[in-house]
C-alpha positions as CSV (number, residue, x, y, z in Angstrom):
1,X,-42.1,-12.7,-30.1
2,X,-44.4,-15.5,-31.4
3,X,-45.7,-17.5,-29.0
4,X,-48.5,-20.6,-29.3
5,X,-49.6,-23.5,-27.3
6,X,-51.4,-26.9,-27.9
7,X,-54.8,-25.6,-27.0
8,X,-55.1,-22.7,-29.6
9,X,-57.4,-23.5,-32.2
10,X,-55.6,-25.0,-35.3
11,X,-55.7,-22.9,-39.2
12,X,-58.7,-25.1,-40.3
13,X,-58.7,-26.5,-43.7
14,X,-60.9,-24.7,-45.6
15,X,-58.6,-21.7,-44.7
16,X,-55.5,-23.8,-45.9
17,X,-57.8,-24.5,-49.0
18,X,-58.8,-20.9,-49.8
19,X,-54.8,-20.3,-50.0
20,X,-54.4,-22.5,-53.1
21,X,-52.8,-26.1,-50.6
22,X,-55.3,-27.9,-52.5
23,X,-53.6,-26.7,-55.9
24,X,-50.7,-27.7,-54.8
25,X,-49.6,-30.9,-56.8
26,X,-48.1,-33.8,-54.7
27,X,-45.0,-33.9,-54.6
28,X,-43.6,-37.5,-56.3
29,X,-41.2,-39.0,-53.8
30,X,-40.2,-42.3,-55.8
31,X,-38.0,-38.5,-57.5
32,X,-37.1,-37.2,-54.7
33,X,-35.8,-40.5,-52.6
34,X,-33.0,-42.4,-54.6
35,X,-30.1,-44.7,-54.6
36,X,-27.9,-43.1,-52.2
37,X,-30.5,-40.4,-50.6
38,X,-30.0,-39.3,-47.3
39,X,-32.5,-38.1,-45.2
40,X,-31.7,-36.1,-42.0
41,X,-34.7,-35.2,-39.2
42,X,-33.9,-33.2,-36.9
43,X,-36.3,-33.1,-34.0
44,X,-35.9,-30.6,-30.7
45,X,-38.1,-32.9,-28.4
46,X,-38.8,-36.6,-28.8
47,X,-41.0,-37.9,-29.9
48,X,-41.4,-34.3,-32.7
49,X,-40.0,-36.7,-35.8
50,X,-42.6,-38.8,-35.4
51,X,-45.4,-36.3,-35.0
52,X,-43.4,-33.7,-37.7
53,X,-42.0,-35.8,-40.2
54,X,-43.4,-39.3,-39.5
55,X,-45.2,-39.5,-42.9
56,X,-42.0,-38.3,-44.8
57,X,-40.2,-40.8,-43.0
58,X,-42.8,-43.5,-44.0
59,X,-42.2,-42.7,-47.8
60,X,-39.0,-42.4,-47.8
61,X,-38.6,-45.6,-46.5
62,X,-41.3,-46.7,-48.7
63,X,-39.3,-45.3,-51.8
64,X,-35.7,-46.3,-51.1
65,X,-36.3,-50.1,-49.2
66,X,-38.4,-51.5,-51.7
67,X,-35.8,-50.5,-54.2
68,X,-32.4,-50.4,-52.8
69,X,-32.3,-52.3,-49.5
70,X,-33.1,-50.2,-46.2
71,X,-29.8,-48.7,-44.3
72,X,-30.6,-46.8,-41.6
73,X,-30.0,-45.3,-38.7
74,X,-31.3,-43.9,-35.7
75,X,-29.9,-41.3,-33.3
76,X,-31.3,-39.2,-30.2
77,X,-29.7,-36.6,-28.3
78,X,-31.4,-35.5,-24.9
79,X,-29.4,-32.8,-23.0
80,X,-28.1,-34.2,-19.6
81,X,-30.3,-32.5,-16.3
């Protein structure tokens, strides 16, 4: 089993680097988010959308508002104690 916690030390980024990540091209997401697009985040703790996907969620509403209005919603399920 893998296990980690918040205090190991982090893949630094000239390791990400020497892998090729800053090859990578950016991915366009004025393509990828369109009339109709749905985006679905889902997140097992709170507040792990914002921290995981947050800038995803930022461009996507970026994309999609500025062209096509901004329906969303918002839901979050905690299990009962």
């Amino acid at each position: 089993m893998v296990t980690f916690s918040h205090t190991d030390q982090g893949t630094g980024a000239a390791q990400w680097n020497a892998h090729g990540l800053k090859d990578l091209e950016q991915l366009d997401l004025s393509r990828v988010f369109t009339q109709g697009t749905k985006l679905v985040v889902l997140a097992a703790h709170p507040d792990d959308e914002t921290l995981g996907a947050g800038g995803l969620i930022h461009q996507a509403v970026q994309c999609t508002c500025a062209a096509f209005g901004c329906p969303m919603a918002t839901c979050l399920r905690t299990p009962p104690r």
